[in-house]
C-alpha positions in Angstrom: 0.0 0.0 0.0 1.2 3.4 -0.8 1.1 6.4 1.7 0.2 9.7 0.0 2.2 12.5 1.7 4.6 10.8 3.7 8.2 11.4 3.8 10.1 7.9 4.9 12.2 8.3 8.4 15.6 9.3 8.4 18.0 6.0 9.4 19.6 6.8 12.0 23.4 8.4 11.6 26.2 5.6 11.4 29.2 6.9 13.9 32.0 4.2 14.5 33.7 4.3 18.7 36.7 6.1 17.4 34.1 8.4 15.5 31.8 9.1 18.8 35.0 9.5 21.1 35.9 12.5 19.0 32.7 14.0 18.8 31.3 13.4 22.6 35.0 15.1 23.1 34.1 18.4 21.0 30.7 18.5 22.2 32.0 19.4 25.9 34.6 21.8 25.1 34.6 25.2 26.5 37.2 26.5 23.7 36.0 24.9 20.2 34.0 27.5 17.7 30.7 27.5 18.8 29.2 26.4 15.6 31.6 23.2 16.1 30.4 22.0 19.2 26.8 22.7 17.7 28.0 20.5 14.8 28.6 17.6 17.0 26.2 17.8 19.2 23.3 17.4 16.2 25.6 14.5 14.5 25.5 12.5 18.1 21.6 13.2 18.4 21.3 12.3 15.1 23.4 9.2 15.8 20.4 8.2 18.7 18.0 8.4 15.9 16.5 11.5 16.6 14.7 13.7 13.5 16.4 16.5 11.2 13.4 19.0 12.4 13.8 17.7 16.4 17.5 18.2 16.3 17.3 21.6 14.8 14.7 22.6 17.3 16.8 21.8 20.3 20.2 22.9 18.7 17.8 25.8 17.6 19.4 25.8 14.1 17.7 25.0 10.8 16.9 21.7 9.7 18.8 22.5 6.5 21.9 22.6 8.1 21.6 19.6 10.1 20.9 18.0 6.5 23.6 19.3 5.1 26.0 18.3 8.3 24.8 14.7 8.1 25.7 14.8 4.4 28.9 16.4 4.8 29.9 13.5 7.8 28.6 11.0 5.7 30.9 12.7 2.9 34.0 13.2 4.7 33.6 11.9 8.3 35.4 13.6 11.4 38.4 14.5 9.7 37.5 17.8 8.1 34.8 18.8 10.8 35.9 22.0 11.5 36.6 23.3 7.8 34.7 26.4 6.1 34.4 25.0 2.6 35.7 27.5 0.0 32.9 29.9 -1.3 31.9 30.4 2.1 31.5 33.3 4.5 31.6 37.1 4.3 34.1 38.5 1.6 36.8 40.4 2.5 36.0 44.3 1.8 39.3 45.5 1.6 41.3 45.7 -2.0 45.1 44.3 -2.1 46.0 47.5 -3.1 45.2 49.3 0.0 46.5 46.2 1.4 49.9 46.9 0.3 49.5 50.7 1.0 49.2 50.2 4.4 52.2 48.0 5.1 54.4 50.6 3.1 53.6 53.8 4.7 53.8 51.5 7.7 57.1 50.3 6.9 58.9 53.3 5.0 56.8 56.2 6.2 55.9 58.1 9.7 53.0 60.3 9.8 53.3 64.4 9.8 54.6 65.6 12.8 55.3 61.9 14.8 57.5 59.4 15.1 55.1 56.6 14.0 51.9 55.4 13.0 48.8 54.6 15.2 45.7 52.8 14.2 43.6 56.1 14.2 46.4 58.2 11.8 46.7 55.2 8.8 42.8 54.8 9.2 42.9 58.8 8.4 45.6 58.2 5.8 44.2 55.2 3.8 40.5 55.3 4.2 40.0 53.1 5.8 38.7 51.8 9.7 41.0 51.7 12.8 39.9 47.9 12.7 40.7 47.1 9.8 44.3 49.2 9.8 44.9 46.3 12.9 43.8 43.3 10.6 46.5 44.1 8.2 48.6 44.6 11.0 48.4 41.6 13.0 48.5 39.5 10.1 52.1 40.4 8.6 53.1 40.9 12.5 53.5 44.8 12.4 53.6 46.3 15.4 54.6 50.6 15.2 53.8 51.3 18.4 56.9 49.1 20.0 60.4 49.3 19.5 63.5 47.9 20.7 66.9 48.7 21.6 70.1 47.5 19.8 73.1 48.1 18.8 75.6 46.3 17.2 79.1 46.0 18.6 82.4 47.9 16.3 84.9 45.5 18.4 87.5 44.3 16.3 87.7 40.9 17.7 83.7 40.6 18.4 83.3 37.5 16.3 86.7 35.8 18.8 85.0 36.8 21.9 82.1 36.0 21.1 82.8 32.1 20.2 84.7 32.6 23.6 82.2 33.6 25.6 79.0 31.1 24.1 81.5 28.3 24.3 81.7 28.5 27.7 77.9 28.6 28.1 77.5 25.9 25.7 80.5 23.7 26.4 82.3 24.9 29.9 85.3 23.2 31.1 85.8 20.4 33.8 87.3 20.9 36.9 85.7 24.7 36.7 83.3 27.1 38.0 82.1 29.5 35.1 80.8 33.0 36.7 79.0 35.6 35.2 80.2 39.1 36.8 79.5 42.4 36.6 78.7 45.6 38.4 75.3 47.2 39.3 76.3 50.4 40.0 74.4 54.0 41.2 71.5 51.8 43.1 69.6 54.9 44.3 68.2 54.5 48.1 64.6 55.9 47.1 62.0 57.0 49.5 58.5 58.1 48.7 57.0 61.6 49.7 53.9 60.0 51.8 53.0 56.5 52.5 51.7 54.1 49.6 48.1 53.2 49.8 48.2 49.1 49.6 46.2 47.3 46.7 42.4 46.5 46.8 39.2 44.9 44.8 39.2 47.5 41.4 42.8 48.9 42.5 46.2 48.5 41.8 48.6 49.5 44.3 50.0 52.8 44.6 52.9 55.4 45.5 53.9 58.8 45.0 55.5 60.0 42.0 57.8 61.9 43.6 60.8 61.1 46.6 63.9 61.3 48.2 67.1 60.3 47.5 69.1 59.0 50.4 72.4 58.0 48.4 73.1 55.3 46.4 75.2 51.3 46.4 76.6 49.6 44.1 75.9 45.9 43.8 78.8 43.9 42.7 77.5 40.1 41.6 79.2 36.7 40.1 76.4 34.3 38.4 77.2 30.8 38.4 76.1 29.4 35.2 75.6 26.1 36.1 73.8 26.1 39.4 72.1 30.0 39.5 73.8 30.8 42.5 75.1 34.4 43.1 77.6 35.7 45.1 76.8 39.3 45.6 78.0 42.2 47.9 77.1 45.8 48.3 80.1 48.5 48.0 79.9 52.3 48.3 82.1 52.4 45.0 83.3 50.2 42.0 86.9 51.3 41.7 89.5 48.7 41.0 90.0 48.3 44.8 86.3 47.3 45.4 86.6 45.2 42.6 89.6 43.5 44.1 88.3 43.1 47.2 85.4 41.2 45.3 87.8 38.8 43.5 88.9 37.8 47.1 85.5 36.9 48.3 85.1 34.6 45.2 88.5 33.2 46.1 87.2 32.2 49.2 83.7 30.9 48.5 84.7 28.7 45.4 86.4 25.5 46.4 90.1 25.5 46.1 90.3 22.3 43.7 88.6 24.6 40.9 89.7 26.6 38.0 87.6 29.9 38.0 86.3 31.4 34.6 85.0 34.9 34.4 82.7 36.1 32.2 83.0 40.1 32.7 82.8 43.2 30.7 85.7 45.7 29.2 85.2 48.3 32.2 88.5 49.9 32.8 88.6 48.6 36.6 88.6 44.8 35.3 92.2 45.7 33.8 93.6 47.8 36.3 97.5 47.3 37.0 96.7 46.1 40.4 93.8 43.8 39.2 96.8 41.7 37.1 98.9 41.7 39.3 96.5 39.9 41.4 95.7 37.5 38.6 99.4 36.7 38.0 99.5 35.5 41.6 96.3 33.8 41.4 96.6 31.3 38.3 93.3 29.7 38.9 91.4 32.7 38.1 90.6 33.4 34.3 89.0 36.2 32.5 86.5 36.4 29.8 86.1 39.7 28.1 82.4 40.5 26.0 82.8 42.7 23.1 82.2 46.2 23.5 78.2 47.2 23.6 77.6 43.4 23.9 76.1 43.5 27.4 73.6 40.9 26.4 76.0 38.3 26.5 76.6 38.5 30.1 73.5 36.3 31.8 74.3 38.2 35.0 72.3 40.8 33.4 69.4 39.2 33.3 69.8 38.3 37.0 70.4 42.1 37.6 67.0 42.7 35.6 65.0 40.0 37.9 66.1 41.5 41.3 65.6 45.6 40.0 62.0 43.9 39.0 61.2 42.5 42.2 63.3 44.1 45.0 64.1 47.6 44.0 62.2 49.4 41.4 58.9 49.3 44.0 60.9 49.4 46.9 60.6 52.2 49.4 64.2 53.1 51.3 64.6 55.8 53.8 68.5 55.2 53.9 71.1 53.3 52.2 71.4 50.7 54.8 67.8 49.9 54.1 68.3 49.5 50.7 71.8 47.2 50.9 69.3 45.0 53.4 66.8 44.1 51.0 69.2 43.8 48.1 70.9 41.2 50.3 67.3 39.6 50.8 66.2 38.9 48.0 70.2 37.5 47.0 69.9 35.3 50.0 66.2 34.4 48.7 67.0 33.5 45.5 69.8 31.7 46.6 67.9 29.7 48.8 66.6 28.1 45.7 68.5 29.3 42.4 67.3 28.2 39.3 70.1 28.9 36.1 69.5 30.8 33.1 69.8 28.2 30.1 71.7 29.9 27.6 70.5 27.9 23.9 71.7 30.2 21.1 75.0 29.0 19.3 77.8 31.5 18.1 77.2 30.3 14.4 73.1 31.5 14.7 74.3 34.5 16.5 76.6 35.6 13.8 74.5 35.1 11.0 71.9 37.3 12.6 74.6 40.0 13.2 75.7 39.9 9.8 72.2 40.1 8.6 72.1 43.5 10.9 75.0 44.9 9.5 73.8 44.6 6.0 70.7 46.3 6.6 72.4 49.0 9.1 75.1 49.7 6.0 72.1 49.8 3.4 70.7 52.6 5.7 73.8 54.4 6.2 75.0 54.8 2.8 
């Protein structure tokens, strides 16, 4: 007997275990495109058996697309869930010509009057919306509103010391303590003008912008490579004779049975008559020079940038003293449990991306 009218039930959808475990998964996340986890959820439901038009009620979608999602899973399975087929979706409004006017005025040009571009000023320039001025910027990774420092060193014999210097990060000797050392000097003893108002619910910490100074320290610090150690002391000065009188206090903290390499910088005080005539008498001690305006090669540095982060910039000191007490705090903190800076880059990556810098910084120049 025919029936007039009637449209036959839809089988129910055919979903393997590996298929279900992959689709129950996407169902529950909290991160997944929306319309993804919608996706799944119908294909499951549709799985139990349940009706296009009853799916697309509860899902509150159309029944077209939970047609055309059956079809496509039927078509393609799990593998290609999350795609937007070609054809699909809104079309971009913006020509590639205005495209490629915005990255070179962004690149080659500054507006009238400033120093660089902001989303607001190319809008004005091109035509176009601040939103879509920061498309084109995110996606080639242009960022105006930062910038770094560099510089890139004019020693003579950068490329020895630096292969000196990263093979002993890399590759440091036996029988040897390898220490990063260097001088923080003109620590300013900072005191605020009126007491800061602690931090609340809906409000950040505060302090004055003005204060005192009460004088200043000098920090003088050796970072041990391998273990993250510092040895660290506070002097009034960093003349050769403080420096000295540093190089005896590593004498005396690092066992006897080891050779001691120095990582250090080219201040005048670190070559000091005096200072070799110690080291002549002193065989065990051996000093590695950076290239000039190479600071980033000494990983001391980025030890000095951690404790200025967390023990000085927001600290409030109404005398010197105060100030040498928590700089020895937070050394004897960190000490307490040190963790090493892993130095990865080789001298061969490093040297291609300085040569790479001086090409570009000649091509500017001339």
């Amino acid at each position: 007997m025919v029936s007039w009218g009637m449209r036959p039930a839809t089988p129910p959808l055919e979903i393997d275990p590996g298929q279900r475990a992959i689709l129950e998964k996407l169902a529950r996340s909290q991160s997944a495109p929306h319309r993804e986890v919608t996706r799944a959820r119908a294909l499951l439901l549709a799985a139990e058996g349940l009706a296009n038009t009853a799916i697309a009620a509860q899902l509150s979608v159309s029944p077209a697309s939970v047609v055309t999602w059956r079809a496509r899973f039927v078509e393609e399975g799990v593998s290609k869930i999350g795609r937007v087929r070609s054809g699909r979706g809104r079309k971009p409004e913006i020509a590639q010509e205005t495209i490629d006017e915005i990255v070179r005025l962004t690149q080659e040009t500054t507006p009238a009057g400033e120093t660089h571009w902001s989303c607001r000023s190319m809008a004005k320039e091109v035509g176009v919306s601040p939103a879509t001025v920061q498309r084109v910027w995110s996606a080639r990774g242009l960022k105006p509103h930062l910038i770094k420092t560099f510089k890139l060193s004019n020693d003579p014999h950068f490329e020895e010391k630096l292969i000196d210097v990263v093979g002993l990060y890399l590759n440091p000797p036996e029988q040897a303590v390898v220490l990063c050392m260097d001088e923080k000097s003109q620590i300013q003893a900072l005191d605020r003008t009126q007491p800061s108002l602690p931090m609340k619910k809906g409000r950040a910490g505060t302090m004055t912008h003005d204060y005192k100074r009460h004088g200043t320290t000098t920090l003088f610090a050796a970072l041990n490579v391998l273990t993250g150690t510092v040895i660290g002391e506070c002097r009034p000065r960093h003349r050769h004779e403080e420096f000295l009188k540093f190089l005896r206090k590593i004498d005396r903290e690092v066992p006897k049975a080891l050779q001691v390499h120095m990582i250090l910088d080219n201040y005048a005080t670190h070559k000091h008559p005096e200072v070799k005539g110690w080291l002549e008498k002193h065989s065990r001690f051996h000093l590695h020079f950076t290239p000039t305006s190479s600071s980033w090669l000494n990983l001391v540095e980025r030890w000095f940038r951690e404790i200025t982060d967390k023990a000085i910039r927001r600290g409030v000191f109404p005398s010197v003293p105060d100030l040498i007490t928590a700089i020895e705090d937070y050394l004897n903190a960190h000490n307490d449990d040190p963790k090493p800076f892993v130095w990865v880059a080789s001298a061969e990556s490093i040297l291609e991306k300085v040569s790479r810098g001086r090409v570009v910084l000649d091509a500017i120049t001339n």
